[in-house]
C-alpha positions as CSV (number, residue, x, y, z in Angstrom):
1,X,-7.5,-30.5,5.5
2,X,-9.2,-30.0,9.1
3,X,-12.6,-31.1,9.5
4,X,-13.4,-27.8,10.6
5,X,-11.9,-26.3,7.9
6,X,-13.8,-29.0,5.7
7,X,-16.9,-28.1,7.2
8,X,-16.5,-24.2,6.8
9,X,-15.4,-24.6,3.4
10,X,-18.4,-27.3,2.3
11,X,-20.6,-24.3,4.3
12,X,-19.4,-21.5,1.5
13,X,-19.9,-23.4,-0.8
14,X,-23.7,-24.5,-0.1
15,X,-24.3,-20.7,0.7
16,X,-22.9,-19.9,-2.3
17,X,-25.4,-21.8,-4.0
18,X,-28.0,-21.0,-1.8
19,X,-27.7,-17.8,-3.2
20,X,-28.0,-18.2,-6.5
21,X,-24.5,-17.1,-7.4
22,X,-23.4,-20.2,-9.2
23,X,-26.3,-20.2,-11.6
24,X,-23.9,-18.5,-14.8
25,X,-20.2,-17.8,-14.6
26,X,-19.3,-15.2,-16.3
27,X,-15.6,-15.7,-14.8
28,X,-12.6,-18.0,-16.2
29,X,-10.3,-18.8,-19.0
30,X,-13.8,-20.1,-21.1
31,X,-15.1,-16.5,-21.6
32,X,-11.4,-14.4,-21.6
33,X,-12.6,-12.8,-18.1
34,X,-10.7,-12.5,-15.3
35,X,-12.9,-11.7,-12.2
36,X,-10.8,-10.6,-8.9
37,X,-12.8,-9.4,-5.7
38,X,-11.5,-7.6,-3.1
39,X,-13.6,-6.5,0.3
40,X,-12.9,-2.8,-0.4
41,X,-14.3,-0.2,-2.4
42,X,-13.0,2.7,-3.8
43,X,-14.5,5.5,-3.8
44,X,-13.0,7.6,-6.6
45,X,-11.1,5.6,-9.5
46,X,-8.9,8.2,-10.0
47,X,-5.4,7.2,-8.3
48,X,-4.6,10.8,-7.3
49,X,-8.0,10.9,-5.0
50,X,-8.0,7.9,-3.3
51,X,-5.5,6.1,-0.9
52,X,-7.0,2.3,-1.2
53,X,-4.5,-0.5,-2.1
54,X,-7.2,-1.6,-4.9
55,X,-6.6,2.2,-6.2
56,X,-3.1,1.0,-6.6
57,X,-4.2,-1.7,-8.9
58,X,-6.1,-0.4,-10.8
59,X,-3.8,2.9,-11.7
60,X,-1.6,0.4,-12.8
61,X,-4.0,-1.1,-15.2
62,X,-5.9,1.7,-16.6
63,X,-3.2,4.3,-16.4
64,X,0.6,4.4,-17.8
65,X,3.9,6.4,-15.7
66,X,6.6,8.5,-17.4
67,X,9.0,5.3,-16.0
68,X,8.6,1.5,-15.4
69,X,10.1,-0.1,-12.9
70,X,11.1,-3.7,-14.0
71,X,9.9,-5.6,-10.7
72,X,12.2,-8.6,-11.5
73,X,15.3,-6.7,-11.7
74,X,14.6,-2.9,-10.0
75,X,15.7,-1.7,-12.9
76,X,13.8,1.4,-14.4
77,X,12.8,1.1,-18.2
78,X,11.6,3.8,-20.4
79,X,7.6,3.6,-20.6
80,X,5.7,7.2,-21.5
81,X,9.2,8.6,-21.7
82,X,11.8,7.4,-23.9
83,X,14.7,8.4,-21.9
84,X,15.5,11.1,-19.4
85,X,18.7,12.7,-18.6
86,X,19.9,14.8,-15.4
87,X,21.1,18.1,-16.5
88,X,21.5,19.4,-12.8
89,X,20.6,18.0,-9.0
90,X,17.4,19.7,-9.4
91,X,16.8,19.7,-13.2
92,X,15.3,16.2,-15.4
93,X,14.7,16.5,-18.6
94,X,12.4,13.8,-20.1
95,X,11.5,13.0,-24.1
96,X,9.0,11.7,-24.4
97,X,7.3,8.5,-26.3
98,X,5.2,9.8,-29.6
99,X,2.1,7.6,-31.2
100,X,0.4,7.0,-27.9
101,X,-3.2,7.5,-28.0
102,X,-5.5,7.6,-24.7
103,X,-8.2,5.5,-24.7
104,X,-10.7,7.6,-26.2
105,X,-8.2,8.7,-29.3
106,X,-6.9,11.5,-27.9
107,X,-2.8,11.9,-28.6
108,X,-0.7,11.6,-25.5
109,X,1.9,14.8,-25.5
110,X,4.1,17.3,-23.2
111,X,0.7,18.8,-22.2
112,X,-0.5,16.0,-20.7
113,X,2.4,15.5,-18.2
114,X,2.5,19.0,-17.5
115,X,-1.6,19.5,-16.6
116,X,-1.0,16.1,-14.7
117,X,1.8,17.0,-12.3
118,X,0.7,21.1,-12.3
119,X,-3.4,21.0,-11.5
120,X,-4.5,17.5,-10.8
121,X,-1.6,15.8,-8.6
122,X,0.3,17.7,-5.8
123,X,-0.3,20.3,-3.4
124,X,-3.1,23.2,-3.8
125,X,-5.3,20.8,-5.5
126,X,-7.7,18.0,-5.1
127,X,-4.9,15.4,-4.5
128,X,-5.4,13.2,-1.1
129,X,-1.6,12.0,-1.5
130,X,0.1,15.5,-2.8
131,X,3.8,13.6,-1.6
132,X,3.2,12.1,-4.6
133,X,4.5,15.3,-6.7
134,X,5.3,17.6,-4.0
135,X,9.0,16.9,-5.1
136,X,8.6,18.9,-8.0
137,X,8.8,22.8,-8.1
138,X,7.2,23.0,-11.5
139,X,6.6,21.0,-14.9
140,X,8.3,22.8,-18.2
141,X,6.8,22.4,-21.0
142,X,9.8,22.4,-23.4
143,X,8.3,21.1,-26.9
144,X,4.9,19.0,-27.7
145,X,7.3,15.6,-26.7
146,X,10.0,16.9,-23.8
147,X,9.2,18.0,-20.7
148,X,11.5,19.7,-17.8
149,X,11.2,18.8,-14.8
150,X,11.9,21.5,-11.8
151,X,12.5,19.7,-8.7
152,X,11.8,21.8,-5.4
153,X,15.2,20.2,-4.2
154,X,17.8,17.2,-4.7
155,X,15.4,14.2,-5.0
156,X,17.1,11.0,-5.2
157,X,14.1,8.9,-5.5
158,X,12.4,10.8,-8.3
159,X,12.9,8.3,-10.5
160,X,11.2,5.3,-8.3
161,X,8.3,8.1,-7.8
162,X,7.9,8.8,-11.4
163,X,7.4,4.8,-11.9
164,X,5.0,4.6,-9.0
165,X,1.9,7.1,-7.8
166,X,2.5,9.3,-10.7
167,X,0.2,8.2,-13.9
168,X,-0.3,11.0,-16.4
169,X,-3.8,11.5,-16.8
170,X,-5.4,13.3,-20.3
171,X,-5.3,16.8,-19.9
172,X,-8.1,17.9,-22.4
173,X,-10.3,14.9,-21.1
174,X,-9.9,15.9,-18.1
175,X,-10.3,19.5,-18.1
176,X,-14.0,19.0,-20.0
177,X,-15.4,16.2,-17.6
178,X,-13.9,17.7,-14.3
179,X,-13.2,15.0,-11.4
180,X,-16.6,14.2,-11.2
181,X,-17.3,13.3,-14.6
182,X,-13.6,11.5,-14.6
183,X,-14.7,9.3,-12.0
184,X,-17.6,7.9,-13.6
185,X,-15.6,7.4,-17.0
186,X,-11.9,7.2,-16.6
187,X,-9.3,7.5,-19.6
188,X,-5.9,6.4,-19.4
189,X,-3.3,5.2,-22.1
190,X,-2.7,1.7,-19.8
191,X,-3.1,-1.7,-20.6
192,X,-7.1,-2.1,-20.2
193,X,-9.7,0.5,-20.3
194,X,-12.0,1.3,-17.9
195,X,-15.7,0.1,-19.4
196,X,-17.9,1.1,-16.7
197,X,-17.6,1.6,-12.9
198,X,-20.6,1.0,-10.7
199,X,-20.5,2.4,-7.1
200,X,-20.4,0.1,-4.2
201,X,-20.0,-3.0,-6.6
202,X,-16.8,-2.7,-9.3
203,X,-15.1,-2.0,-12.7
204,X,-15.3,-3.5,-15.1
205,X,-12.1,-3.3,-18.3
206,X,-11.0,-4.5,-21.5
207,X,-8.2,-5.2,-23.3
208,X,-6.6,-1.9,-24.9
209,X,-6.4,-3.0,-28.8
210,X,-4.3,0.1,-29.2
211,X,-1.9,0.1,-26.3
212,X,1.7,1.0,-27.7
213,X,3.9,-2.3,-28.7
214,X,7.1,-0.7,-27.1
215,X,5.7,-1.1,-23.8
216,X,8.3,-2.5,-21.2
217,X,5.0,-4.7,-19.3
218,X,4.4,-6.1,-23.3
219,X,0.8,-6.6,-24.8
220,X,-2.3,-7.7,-22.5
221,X,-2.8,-11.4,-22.3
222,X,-6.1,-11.8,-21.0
223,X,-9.1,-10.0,-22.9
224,X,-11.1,-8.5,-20.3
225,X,-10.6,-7.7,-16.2
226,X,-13.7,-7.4,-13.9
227,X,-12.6,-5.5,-10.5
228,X,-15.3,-6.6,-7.9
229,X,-16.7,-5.7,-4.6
230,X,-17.7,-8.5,-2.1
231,X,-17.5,-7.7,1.7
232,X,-18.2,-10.6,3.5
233,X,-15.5,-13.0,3.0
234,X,-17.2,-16.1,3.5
235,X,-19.0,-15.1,0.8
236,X,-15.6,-14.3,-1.5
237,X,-14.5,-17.7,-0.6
238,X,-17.8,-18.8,-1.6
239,X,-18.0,-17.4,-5.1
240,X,-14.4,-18.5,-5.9
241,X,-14.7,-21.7,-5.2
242,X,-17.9,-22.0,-7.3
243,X,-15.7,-20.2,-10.2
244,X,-17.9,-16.9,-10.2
245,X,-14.7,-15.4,-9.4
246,X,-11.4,-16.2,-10.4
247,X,-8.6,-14.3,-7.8
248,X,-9.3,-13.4,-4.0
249,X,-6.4,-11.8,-1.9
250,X,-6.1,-11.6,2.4
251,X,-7.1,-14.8,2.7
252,X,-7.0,-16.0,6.4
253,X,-3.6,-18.0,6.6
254,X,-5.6,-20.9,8.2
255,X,-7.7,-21.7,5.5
256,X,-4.5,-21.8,2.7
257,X,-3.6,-25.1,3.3
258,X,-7.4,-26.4,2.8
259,X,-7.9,-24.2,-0.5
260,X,-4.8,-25.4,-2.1
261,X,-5.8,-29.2,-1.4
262,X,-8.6,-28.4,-3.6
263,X,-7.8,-29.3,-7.6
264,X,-9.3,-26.2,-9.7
265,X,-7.6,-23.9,-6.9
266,X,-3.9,-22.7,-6.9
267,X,-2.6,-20.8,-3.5
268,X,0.2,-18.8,-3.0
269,X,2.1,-16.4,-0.3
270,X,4.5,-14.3,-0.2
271,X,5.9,-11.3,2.2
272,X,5.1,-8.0,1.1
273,X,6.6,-4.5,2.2
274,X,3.7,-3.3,4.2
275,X,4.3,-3.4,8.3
276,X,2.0,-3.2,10.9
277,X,3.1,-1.4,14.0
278,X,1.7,0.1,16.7
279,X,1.8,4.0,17.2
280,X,1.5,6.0,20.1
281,X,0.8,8.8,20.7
282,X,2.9,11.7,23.1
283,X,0.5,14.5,23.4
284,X,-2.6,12.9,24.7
285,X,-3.1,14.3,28.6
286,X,-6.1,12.4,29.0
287,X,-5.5,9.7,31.1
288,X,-5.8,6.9,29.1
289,X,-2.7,8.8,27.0
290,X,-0.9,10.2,29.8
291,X,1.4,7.0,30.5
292,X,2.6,7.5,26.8
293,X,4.2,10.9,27.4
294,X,7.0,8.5,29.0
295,X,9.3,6.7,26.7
296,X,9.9,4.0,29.4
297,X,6.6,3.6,28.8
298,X,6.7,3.2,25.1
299,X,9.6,1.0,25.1
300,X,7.6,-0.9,27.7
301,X,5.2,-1.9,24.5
302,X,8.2,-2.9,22.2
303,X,9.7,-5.7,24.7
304,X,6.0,-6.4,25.6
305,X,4.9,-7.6,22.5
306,X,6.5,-11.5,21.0
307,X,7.0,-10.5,17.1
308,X,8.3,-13.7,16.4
309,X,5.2,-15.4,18.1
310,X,2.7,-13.1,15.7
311,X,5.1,-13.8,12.9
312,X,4.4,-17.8,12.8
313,X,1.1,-18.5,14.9
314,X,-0.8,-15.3,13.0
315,X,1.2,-13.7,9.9
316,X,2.5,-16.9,8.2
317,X,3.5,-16.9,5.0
318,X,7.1,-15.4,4.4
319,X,6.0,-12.7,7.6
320,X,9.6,-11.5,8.9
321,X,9.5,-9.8,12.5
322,X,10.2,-5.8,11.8
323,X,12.0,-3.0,14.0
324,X,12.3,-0.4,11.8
325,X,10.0,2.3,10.4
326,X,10.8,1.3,7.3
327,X,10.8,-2.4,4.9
328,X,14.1,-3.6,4.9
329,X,15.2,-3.7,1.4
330,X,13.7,-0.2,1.0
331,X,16.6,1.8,-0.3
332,X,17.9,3.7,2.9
333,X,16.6,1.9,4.7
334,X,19.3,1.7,7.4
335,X,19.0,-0.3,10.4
336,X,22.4,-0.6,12.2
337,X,21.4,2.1,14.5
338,X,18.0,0.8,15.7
339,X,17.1,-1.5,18.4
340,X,16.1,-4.5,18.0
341,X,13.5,-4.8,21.1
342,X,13.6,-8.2,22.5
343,X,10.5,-10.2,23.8
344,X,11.3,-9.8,27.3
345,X,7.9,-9.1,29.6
346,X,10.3,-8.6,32.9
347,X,11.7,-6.0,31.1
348,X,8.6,-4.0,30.4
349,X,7.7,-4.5,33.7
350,X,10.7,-3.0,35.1
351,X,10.6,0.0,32.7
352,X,6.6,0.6,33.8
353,X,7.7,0.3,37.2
354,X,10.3,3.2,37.1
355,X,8.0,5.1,34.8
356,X,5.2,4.9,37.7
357,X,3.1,2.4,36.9
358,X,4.1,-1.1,38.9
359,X,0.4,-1.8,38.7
360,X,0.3,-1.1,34.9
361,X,-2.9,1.1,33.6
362,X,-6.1,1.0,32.1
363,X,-5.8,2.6,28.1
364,X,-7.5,2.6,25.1
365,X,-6.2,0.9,21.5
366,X,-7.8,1.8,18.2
367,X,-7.5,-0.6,14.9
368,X,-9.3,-1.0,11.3
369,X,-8.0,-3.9,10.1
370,X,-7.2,-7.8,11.7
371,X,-9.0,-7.6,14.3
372,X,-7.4,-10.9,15.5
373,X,-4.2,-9.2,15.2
374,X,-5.1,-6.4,17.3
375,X,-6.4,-8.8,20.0
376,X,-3.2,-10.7,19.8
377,X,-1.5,-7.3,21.0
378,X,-3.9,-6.3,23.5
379,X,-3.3,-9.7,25.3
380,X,0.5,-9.1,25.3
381,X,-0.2,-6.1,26.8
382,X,-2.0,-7.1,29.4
383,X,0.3,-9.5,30.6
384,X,2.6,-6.2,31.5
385,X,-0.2,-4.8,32.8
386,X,-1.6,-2.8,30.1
387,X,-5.3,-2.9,29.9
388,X,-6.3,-1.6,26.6
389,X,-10.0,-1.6,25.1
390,X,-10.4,-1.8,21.6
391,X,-12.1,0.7,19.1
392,X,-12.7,-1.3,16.1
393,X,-13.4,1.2,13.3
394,X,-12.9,2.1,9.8
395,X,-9.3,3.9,8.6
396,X,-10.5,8.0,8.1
397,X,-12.1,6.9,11.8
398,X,-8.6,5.8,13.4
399,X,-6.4,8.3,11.1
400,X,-8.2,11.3,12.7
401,X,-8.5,10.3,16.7
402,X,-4.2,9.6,16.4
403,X,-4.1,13.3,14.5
404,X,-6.2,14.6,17.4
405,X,-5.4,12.6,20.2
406,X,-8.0,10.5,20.9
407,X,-6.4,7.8,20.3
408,X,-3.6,7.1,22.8
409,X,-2.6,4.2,21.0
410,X,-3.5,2.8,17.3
411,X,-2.7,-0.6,15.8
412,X,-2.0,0.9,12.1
413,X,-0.2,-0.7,8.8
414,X,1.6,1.0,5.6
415,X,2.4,-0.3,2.1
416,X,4.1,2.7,1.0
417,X,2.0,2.9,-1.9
418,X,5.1,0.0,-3.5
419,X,7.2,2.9,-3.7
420,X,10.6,0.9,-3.1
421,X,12.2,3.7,-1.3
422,X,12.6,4.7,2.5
423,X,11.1,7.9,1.8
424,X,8.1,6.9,1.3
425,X,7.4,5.0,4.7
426,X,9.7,7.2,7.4
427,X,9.0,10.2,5.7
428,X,5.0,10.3,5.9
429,X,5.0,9.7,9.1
430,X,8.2,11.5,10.8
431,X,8.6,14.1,8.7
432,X,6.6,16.8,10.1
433,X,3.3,16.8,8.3
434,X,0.4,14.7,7.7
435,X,0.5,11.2,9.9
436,X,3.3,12.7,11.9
437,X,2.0,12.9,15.4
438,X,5.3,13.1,16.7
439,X,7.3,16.1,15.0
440,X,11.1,15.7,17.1
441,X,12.8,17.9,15.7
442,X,15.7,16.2,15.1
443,X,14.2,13.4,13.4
444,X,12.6,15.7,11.0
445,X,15.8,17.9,10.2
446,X,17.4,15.2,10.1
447,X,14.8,13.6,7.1
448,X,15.2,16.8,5.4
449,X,18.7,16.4,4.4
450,X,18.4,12.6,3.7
451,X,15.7,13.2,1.4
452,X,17.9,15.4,-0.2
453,X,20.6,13.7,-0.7
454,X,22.4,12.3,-3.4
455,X,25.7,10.5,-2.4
456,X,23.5,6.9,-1.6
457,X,25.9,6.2,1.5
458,X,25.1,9.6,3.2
459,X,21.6,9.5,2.4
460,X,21.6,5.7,4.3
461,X,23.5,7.3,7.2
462,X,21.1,10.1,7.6
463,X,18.2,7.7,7.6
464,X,20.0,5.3,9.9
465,X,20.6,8.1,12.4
466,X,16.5,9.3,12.0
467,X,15.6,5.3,12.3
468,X,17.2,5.2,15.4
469,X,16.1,8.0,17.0
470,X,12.5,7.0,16.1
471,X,13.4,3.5,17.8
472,X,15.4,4.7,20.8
473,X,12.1,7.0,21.8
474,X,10.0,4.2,20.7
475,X,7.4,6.3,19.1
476,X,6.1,3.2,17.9
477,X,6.3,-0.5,17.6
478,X,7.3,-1.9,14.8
479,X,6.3,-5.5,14.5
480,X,6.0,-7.1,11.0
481,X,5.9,-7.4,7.6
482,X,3.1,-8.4,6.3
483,X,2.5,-11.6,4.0
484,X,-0.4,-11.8,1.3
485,X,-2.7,-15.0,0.9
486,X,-3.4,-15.4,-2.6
487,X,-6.2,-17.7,-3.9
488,X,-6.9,-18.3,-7.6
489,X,-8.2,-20.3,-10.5
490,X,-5.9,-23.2,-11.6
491,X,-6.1,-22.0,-15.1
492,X,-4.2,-18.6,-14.2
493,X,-0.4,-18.0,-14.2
494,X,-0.3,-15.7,-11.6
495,X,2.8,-14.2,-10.0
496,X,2.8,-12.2,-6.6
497,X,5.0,-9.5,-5.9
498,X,6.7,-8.1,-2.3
499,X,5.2,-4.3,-3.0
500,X,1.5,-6.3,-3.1
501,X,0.5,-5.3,-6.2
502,X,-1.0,-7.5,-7.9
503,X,0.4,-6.9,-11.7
504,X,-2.7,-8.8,-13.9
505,X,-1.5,-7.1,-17.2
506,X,1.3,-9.8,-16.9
507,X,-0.8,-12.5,-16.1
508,X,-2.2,-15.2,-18.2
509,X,-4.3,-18.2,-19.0
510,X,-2.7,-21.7,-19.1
């Protein structure tokens, strides 16, 4: 351990108690009650209305899916539904699982799935991530335990979809207390049960006596989950360390080494399948985003930047240098036809030179999340002779001046929401909609028949011909994956997973 890192860490510490926050624990293996924190909070429960990784977590703790994806093996297990056959490309028919109750009693049946996937998820409703259903043309209700679906086309990831952002909410529930009321008192058949969420601070769960034994995840370990919001993360650090709270995640990767040196503490990283690139943007005529209309230009970025440099000295942690607009092991996600941009700053020189900027230019770069990261960036850029300021500013912020074009340039990331599938990374952003700022033509015909397609080689060829067409315009910069710092109480068995989520129904005391 540094001194410095000594010093900071002694510093928490005092704060914390300072503070008063390690005057009753309420936290650890003594009282059943595992406390994580995050710095984030979300600002509706509900998984279908809000985009926030600790949305992920939680639908996968309060909520079940028609399918579970085993996260050991990929394989995908029967979990609402008991088994599922294809009766045509476009046709699934599901059983589904009878004796499951929602947590407040109510019977979990056909109707459920089909009010889910019909009124509350997909498009013309109140859905921020309608991709998540969009797939499906329509939801037949064939008996009180077997549903139909009707897919708009060939789908060949419906099956890592329906294991994903696709929890089946209660439809009579949910009909009486509308969104709003749902918000405030969530009900899902899942693992733990939602107790009582209090804006701008947490949720708060317990153990769900009656969730069904034929569960693939198995019965609940731990008795009761407290989901909590602390921003300042000197003050997260602070609060584990004095055991008011029992998991933090995004730890800095220089402070791992000094937390793990301590004895009630247990650290771990691992690399996850989110990637942070840099986008830029082709219809800006401002001139800050002129330069960018140029794909010499563009590629200019990709050999400025040393991956490999932000991979060891930043990242850490199992952080692999990325090309591709997609995670590697991703199904389809094809790479042999996209270029591996060297770190060469000559290069980009050259290529701003014939793009008619030997003196470089002055430019603007937007971020909302690492800021050191960003900073990293901007200084490789400005060796070239890219002078870009940064706009620090929160996600919606960012999101909407790229859509726009304010932005000329935006240091963004994407976890695919886990979904283990090509789709959900290339196809978000380059295929014509939403986050696409973009729209070639050819990249976006060309997504629409790999997202279509069956035969697994042709659907890999079609995404290696889009992948490389994205890199040899060099819409953006693909740089790395990201790794996750975990930090948690020695007396938890805790096990991290690439799509960063963390699963704590599988977790357990020692």
């Amino acid at each position: 351990m540094t001194r410095l890192l000594a010093r900071r860490l002694q510093q928490y510490v005092f704060t914390a108690v300072l503070m008063g926050m390690a005057a009753q624990s309420y936290a650890g293996k003594a009282n059943d009650t595992l406390v994580y924190a995050s710095d984030s909070e979300i600002e509706n429960v509900s998984p279908y209305h809000n985009t926030m990784r600790e949305g992920v977590i939680l639908a996968h703790l309060v909520w079940s899916n028609l399918v579970y994806r085993d996260p050991k093996t990929g394989e995908y297990k029967p979990e609402l539904a008991t088994d599922w056959q294809w009766e045509s490309p476009t046709a699934l028919l599901m059983h589904l699982r009878q004796g499951v109750k929602f947590h407040n009693g109510d019977a979990f049946t056909a109707d459920d799935v089909v009010y889910t996937f019909e009124h509350i998820a997909g498009p013309n409703t109140d859905s921020v991530v309608p991709q998540s259903v969009n797939w499906i043309a329509r939801t037949e209700k064939v008996d009180d335990y077997t549903v139909r679906l009707h897919l708009a086309k060939p789908f060949p990831a419906a099956l890592e979809y329906l294991s994903g952002p696709t929890p089946i909410f209660p439809a009579k529930y949910f009909q009486s207390v509308k969104l709003a009321g749902f918000s405030r008192a969530p009900i899902g058949t899942g693992p733990y049960k939602v107790v009582q969420v209090i804006p701008g601070q947490g949720v708060t769960m317990e153990k769900n006596p009656d969730y069904f034994k034929e569960s693939p995840l198995g019965q609940p370990k731990i008795g009761k989950l407290n989901f909590v919001v602390i921003r300042d993360p000197e003050t997260r650090l602070a609060q584990l360390i004095t055991g008011q709270v029992d998991w933090i995640w995004r730890v800095p990767s220089d402070q791992t080494e000094a937390l793990s040196s301590m004895p009630n503490l247990a650290v771990k990283s691992g690399e996850t399948m989110r990637v942070g690139f840099v986008a830029m943007s082709i219809h800006s005529d401002s001139p800050e985003g002129k330069p960018f209309q140029d794909v010499r230009v563009r590629q200019a970025v990709n050999y400025a930047i040393d991956r490999q440099s932000m991979v060891t000295n930043l990242v850490k942690g199992g952080s692999k240098p990325v090309y591709t607009a997609c995670f590697r092991e991703q199904v389809a996600c094809d790479a042999s036809k996209v270029i591996n941009y060297p770190f060469d700053p000559q290069k980009a020189k050259q290529l701003l030179a014939e793009a008619g900027y030997p003196n470089g230019f002055d430019t603007d770069i937007w971020a909302y999340r690492e800021r050191d990261y960003a900073e990293a960036i901007i200084g490789y850029l400005r060796q070239v002779g890219i002078r870009a300021r940064l706009h620090y500013v929160q996600f919606p912020v960012m999101a909407d001046a790229l859509i726009s074009g304010k932005a000329p340039m935006a240091f963004n990331t994407w976890g695919s929401f886990s979904i283990n599938d090509a789709t959900a990374f290339t196809t978000p952003y380059f295929g014509g909609k939403g986050n696409d700022i973009w729209k070639d033509p050819d990249v976006t015909n060309t997504l629409l028949k790999a997202d279509e397609t069956i035969n697994t080689q042709d659907r890999a060829a079609l995404y290696a011909t889009a992948l490389g067409r994205i890199s040899s315009q060099a819409y953006i910069a693909p740089l790395f994956s990201y790794s996750t710092h975990y930090a948690f109480t020695s007396d938890l068995n805790f096990q991290d997973w690439p799509d960063e989520l963390p699963r704590f129904a599988l977790s357990s005391w020692k």
